[in-house]
N, C-alpha and C positions, 0 to 999 in steps of 0.2 A: 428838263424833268425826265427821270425814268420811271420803269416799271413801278421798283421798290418805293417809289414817293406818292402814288395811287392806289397800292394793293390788288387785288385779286378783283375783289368788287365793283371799287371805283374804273378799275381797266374796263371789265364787262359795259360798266355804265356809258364809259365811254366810247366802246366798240358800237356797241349797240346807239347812239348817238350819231355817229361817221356811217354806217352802213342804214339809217333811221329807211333812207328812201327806196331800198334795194328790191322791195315788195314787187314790183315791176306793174304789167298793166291789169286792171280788175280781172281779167280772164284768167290772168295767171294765178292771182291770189282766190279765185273760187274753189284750187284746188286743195289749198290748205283749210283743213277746220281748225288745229291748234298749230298755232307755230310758235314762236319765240315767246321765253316767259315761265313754261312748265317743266313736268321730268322728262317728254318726250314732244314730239313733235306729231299730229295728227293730218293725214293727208288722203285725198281722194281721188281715187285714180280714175278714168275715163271707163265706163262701162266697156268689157269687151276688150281690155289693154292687157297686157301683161305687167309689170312692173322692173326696171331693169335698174342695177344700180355697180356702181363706179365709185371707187378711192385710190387718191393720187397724194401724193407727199411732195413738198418741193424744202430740203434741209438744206441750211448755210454750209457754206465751204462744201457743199457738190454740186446742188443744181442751182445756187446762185450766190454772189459774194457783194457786198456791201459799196464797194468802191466804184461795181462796175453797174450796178443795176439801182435805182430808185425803189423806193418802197412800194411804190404805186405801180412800177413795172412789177413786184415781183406778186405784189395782189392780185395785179391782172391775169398776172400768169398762170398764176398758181388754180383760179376758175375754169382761165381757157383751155390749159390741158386735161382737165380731170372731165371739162365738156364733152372735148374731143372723141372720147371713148362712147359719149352716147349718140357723134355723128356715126361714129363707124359702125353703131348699130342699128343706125334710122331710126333713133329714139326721140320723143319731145320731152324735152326735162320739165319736170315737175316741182324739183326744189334742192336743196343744197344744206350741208351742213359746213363746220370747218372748227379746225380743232386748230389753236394756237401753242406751241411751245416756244418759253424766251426765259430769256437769263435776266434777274430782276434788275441788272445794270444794261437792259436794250433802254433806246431812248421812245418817251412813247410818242414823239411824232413820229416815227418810224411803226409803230405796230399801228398807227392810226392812221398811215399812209397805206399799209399792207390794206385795212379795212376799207380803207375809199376805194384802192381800185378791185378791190374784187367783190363792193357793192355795186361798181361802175356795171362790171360786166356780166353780174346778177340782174342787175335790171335791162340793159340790152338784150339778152338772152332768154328773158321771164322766166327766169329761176331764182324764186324767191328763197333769200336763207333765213331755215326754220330753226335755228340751233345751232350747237356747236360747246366747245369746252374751251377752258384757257388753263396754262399747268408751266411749273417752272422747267429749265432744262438749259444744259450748258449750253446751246447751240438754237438760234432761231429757226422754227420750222410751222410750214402751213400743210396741212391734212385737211383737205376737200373730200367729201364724198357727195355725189349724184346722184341723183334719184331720177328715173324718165319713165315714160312707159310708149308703146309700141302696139298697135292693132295685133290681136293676136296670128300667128303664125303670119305676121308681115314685117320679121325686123331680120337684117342684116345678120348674117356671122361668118369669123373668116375659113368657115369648112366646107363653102358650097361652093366652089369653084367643079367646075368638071370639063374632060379635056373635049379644046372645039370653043373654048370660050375666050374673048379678045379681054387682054389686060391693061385697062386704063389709070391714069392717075389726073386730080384736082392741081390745077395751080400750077406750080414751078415749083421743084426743087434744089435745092444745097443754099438760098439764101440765108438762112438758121447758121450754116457749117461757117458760110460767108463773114456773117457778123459777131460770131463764137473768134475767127481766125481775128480781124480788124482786131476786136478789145483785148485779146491776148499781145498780139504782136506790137499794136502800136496805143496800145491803153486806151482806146474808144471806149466810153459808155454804151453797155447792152441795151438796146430802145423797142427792138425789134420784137413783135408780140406774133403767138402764135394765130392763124386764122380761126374764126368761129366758120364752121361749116356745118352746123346745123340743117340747117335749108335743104343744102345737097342731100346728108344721109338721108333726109325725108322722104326728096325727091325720087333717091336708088332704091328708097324700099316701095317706093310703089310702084316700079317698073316691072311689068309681065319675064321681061328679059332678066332679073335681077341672078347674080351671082352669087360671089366671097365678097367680103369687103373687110380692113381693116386701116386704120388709122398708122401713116408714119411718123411713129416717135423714135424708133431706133436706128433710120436710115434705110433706105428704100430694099437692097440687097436681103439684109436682117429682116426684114417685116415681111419684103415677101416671100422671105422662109419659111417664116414662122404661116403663113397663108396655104403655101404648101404643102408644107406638113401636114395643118389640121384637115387640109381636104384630100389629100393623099395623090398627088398630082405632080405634074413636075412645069418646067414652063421656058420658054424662048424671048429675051426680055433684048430691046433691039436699043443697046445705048445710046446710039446716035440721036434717037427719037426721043430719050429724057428733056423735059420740059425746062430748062433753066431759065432767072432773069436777066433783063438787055447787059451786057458791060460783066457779066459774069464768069467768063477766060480771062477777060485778061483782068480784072478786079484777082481773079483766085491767082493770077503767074504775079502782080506786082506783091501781094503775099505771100509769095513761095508756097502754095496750095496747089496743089494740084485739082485743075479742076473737075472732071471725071471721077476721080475717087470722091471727091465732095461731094457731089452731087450724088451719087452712088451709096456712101459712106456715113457722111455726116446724120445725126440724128434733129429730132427737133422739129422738121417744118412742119407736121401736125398738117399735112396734107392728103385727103383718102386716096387707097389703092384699093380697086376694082376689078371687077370682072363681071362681062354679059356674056350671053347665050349667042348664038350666032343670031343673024336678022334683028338684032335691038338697035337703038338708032344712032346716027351717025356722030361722032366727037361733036360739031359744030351744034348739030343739032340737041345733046342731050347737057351741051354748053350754056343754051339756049334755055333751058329748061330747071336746070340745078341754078343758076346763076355764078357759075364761076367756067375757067376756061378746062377744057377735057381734051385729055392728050391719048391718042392711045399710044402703048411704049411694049407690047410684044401681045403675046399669047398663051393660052395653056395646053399643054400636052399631056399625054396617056404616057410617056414615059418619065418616069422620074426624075428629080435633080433638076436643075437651073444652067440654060445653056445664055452665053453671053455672046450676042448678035456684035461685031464691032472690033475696035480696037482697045478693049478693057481690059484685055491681058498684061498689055505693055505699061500699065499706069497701078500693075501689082495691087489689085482691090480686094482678094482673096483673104488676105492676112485679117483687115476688117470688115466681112462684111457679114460677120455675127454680130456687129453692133455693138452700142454698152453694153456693161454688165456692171453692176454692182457689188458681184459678188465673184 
């Protein structure tokens, strides 16, 4: 069965059916007054919050292809990146909308696969979705937008770095680059889902020590550019200390990947980069605390530009480490 064989309405009926439980736990849903059903969506933000809000797009034949990813991955995905943005702001999401476009010859277990998994990680997450649209289009495509809010003057942004501050990152990076290379080279299915790190950004905004923070989606070099930049700083980033997982040299050399530039390079792990104040508390300890593992991997400077600690010269990462672009 496709599209064209349920219509516009009956699809709705039965989005809204697959996603029926996404509402997530009562506390989440006290923040909606109107959700799904009318022209708009009605929501209540936390006395004293700000309100912050995020939209992410994930389109066929770019950010993901039919052969290599399940529908349910690209549902999942398509939440857990557009979240990401309100870890990197120490935001608690508050609700979610998502806009579908498809060609009336998609098949609908495939858009009602897209629906389950990005009700799955709607309700993990308690972001409940209040909305959303469906619309015809040559090319399948999912438009998330986030909605969070933030204790006022205590959410994250990547401008407040200042120099004197240690540069840390969440997790492990180039696994993303890792299993991008696998499904290209040797036709693996993409399974690999980006982290929810919600928790943490909460954690980093309520630290005394708190810095810049911003989410890597374009690859660690590219992001902490763009980090640089908005705070006007420059920074000492010590490659050897990048975070990678177990088997991750020689997994990238039996690929012909170089593994340095990957991990440097590659976009996607949706892992946060940081920065604290000098005397904030130790990797192990604020490991302890976020619940995931804390690396530190250089520092920031009063001189500008991006100085590279190591052997990153000789693995030529210069060419990419502006990251995608889409344009």
């Amino acid at each position: 069965m496709r599209l064209r064989d349920v219509g516009e309405f009956g699809l709705i009926e039965r989005i809204a059916g697959a996603i029926a439980r996404s509402g997530g736990s009562q506390t989440a849903m006290r923040q909606v007054v109107v959700g799904t059903g009318d022209d708009a969506a009605v929501l209540r933000p936390p006395r004293g919050h700000h309100v912050l809000i995020s939209t992410d797009a994930l389109v066929e034949g770019v950010h993901f292809r039919w052969r290599t990813q399940s529908p349910r991955i690209v549902g999942e995905r398509a939440l857990l990146v557009a979240l990401s943005d309100l870890s990197a702001m120490g935001a608690r999401p508050l609700a979610c909308t998502v806009a579908l476009a498809a060609p009336p010859s998609l098949e609908l277990s495939r858009a009602l696969g897209m629906a389950r998994g990005l009700g799955a990680v709607a309700r993990r997450a308690e972001c409940p979705l209040v909305g959303g649209n469906v619309t015809r289009a040559p090319v399948t495509s999912l438009t998330v937008t986030v909605l969070g809010s933030a204790p006022r003057g205590r959410f994250l942004s990547r401008s407040a770095a200042r120099p004197g501050d240690g540069l840390f990152v969440t997790g492990e990076l180039g696994a993303a680059g890792l299993a991008l290379g696998r499904s290209e080279r040797r036709g693996k299915r993409l399974s690999r889902l980006p982290p929810l790190r919600l928790q943490a950004g909460l954690g980093l905004a309520g630290l005394p020590s708190r810095g810049a923070c911003i989410d890597i989606s374009d690859g660690l070099l590219a992001d902490l550019g763009h980090l640089l930049q908005a705070s006007g700083v420059g920074a000492e980033l010590a490659v050897a200390s990048v975070p990678t997982p177990t088997g991750f040299f020689g997994a990238c050399r039996r690929l012909g990947l170089d593994p340095v530039r990957t991990a440097l390079t590659a976009g996607e792990d949706y892992e946060l980069l940081f920065t604290l104040r000098p005397g904030g508390p130790s990797p192990r300890a604020l490991g302890r605390r976020l619940g995931v593992t804390v690396t530190q991997i250089g520092r920031i400077t009063r001189r500008p530009g991006l100085r590279l600690q190591g052997d990153a010269k000789r693995h030529a990462v210069g060419a990419s480490a502006k990251g995608f672009e889409h344009f």
